[in-house]
KOLKE-295997 format. One record per residue (C-alpha): x, y, z; residue in one letter; residue number from 1. Coordinates in nm, 2 decimals, m for minus. Layout:
N
> X | Y | Z | A | NUM
...
***
This chain:
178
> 23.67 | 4.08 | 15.08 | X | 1
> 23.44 | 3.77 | 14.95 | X | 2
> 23.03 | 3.85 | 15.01 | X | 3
> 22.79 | 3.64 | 15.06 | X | 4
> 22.62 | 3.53 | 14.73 | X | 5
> 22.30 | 3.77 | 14.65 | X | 6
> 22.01 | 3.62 | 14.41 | X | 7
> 21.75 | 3.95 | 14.37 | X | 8
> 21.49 | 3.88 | 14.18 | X | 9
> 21.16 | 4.08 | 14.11 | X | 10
> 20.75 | 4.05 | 14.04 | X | 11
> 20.59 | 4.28 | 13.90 | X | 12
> 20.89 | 4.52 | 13.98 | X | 13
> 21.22 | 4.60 | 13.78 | X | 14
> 21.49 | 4.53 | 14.02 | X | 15
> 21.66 | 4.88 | 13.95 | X | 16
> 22.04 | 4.95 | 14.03 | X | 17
> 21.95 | 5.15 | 14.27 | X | 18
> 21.73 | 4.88 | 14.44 | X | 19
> 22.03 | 4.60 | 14.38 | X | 20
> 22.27 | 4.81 | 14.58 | X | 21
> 22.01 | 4.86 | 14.85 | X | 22
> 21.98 | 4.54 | 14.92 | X | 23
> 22.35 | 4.43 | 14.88 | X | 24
> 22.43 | 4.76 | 15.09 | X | 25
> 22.17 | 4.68 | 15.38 | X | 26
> 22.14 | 4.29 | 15.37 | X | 27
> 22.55 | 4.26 | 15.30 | X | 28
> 22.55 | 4.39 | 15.73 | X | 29
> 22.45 | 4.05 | 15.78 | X | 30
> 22.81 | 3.98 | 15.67 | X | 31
> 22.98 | 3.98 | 16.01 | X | 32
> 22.80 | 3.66 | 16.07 | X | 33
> 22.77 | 3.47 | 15.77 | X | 34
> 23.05 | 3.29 | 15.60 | X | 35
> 23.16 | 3.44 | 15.24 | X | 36
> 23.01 | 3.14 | 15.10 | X | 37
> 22.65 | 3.19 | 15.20 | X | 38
> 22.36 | 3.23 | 14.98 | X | 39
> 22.13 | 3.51 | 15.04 | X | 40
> 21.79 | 3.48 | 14.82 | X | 41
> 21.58 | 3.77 | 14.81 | X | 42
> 21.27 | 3.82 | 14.60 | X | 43
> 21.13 | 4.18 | 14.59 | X | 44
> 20.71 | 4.24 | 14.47 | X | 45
> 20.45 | 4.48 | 14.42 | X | 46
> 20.08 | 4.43 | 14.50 | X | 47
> 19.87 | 4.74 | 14.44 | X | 48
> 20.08 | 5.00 | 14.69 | X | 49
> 20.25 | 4.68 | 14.89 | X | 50
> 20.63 | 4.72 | 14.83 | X | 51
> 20.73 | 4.29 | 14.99 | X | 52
> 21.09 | 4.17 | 15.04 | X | 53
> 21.12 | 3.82 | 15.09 | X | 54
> 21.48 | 3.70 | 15.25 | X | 55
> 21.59 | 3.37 | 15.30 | X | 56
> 21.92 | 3.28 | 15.40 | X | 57
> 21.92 | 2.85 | 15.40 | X | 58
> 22.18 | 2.74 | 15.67 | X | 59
> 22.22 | 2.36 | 15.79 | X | 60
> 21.92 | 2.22 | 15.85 | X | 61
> 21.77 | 2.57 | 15.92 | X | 62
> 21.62 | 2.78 | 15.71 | X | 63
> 21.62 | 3.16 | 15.80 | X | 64
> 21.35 | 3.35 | 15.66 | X | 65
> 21.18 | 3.72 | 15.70 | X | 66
> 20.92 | 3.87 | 15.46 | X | 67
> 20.86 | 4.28 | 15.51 | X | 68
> 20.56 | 4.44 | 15.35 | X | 69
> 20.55 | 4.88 | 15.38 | X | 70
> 20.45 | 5.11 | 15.10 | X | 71
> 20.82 | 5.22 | 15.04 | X | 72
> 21.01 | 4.94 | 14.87 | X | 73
> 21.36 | 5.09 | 15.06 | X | 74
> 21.16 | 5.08 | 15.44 | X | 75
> 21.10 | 4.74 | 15.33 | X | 76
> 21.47 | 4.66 | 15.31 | X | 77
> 21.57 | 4.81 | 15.64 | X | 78
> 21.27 | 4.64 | 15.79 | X | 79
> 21.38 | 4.28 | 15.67 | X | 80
> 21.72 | 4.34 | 15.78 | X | 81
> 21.67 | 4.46 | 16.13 | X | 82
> 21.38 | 4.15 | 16.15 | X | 83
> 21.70 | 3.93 | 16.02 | X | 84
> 21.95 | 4.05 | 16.30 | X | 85
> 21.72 | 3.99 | 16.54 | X | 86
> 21.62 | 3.68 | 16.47 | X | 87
> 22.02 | 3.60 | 16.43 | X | 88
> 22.10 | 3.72 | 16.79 | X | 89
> 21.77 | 3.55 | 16.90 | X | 90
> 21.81 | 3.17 | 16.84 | X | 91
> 22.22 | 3.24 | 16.82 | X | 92
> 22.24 | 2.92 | 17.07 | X | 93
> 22.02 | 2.72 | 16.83 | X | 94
> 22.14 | 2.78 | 16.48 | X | 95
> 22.50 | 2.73 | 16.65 | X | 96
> 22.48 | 2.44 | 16.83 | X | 97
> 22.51 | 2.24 | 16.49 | X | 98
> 22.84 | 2.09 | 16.39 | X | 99
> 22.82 | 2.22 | 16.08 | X | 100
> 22.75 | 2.57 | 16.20 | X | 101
> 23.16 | 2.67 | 16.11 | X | 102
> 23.05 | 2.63 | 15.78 | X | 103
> 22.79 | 2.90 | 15.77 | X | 104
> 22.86 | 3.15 | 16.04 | X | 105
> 23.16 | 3.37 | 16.13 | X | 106
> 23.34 | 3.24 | 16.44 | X | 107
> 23.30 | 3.63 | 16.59 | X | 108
> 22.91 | 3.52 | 16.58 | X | 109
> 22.95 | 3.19 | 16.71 | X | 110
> 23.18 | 3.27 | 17.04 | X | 111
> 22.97 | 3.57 | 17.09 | X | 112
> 22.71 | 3.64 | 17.37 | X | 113
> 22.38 | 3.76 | 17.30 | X | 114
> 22.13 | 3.85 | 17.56 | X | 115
> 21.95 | 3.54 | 17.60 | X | 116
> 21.62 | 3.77 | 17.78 | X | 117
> 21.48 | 3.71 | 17.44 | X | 118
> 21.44 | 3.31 | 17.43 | X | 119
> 21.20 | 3.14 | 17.37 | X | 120
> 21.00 | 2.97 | 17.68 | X | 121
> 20.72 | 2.82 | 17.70 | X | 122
> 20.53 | 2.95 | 18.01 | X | 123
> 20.19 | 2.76 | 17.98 | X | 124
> 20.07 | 2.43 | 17.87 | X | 125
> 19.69 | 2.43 | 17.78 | X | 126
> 19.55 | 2.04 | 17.72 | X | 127
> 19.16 | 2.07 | 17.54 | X | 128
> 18.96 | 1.83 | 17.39 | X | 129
> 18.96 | 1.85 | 17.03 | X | 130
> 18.64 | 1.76 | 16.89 | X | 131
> 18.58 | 1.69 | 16.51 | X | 132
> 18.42 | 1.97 | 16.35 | X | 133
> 18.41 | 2.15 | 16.00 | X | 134
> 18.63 | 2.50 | 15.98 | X | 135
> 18.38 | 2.68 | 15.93 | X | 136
> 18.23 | 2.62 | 16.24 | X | 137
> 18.57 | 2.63 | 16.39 | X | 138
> 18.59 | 3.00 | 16.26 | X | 139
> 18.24 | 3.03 | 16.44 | X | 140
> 18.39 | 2.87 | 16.78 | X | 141
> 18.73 | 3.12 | 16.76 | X | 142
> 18.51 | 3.37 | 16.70 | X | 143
> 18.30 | 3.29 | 17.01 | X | 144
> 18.63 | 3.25 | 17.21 | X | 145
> 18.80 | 3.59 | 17.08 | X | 146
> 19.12 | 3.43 | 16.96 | X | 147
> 19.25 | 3.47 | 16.65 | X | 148
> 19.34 | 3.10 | 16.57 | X | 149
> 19.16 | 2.78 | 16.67 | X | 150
> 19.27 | 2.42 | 16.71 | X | 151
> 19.06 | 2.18 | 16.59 | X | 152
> 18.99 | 1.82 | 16.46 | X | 153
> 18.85 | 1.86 | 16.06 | X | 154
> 18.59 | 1.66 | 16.03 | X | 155
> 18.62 | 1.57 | 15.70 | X | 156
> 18.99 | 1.44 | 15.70 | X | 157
> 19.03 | 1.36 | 16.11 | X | 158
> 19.34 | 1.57 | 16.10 | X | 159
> 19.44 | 1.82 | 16.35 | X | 160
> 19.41 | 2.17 | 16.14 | X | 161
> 19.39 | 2.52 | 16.25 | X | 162
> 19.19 | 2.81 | 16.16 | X | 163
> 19.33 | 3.17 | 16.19 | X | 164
> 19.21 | 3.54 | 16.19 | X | 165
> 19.38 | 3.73 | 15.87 | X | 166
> 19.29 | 4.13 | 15.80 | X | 167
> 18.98 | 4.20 | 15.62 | X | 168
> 18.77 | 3.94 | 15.82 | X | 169
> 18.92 | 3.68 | 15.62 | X | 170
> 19.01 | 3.34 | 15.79 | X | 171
> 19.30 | 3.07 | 15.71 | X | 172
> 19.30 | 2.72 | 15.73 | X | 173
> 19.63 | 2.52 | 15.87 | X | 174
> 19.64 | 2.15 | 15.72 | X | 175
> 19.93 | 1.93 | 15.75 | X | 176
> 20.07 | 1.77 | 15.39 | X | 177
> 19.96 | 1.44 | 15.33 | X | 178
***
């Protein structure tokens, strides 16, 4: 039976045997709904005791993409598959409704029915004024808020950019590409 295409590569790990077959044993279950002809990239690091496994599977137009992070490089695996399936059953109706989409998935996944409980709808639409401000006081004004992103207008560029929470008090900045 043809399997989808596997490229494993590591950082700062050796991508062991064992590891190869993990992933090619777990990840090839995403096989009854991919095509034989579909590329599966997965790049597997090490940070200090952070064992990450970035997947991404590039289907017309769509790219579909899960990164898992434990402290067990083999957790990580099962994690990013299960994240994968989910995501797969989850915007089914989307990823499908392509012409193309024969190409890429298995006809079993495209004529089944997945509860649809899990789509995506958006429940609330909030309209604010952005005023221009500089991130960091638009860290200061999330902060005030209790969110853990804010929408704002930079006001050195006049762009719309966001500013979000990340772990250790640390904050991000969203800019679009010029």
């Amino acid at each position: 039976m043809d399997s989808m295409k596997f490229i494993i590569s590591g950082k700062n790990i050796d991508v062991t045997e064992g590891l190869r077959t993990a992933v090619q044993d777990k990840i090839g279950k995403l096989e009854k709904y991919f095509t034989p002809t579909t590329e599966v990239q997965v790049t597997l690091s090490v940070e200090k005791d952070r064992q990450k496994i970035e997947v991404t599977i590039p289907v017309k137009g769509n790219i579909i993409r899960s990164e898992q992070v434990s402290s067990d490089m083999y957790v990580s695996i099962d994690l990013v598959e299960e994240i994968i399936e989910r995501q797969l059953k989850k915007y089914k109706n989307k990823l499908t409704e392509q012409k193309q989409a024969s190409n890429y998935f298995k006809q079993e996944y495209i004529d089944k029915d997945y509860m649809d409980d899990d789509e995506v709808k958006i429940i609330r639409t909030k309209k604010f004024d952005i005023k221009p401000m500089y991130p960091e006081d638009a860290c200061i004004q999330m902060e005030l808020l209790g969110h853990n992103f804010y929408v704002f207008c930079n006001a050195e560029t006049d762009q719309v950019n966001v500013v979000y929470k990340r772990k250790g008090n640390t904050y991000g900045l969203i800019e679009p590409e010029e």
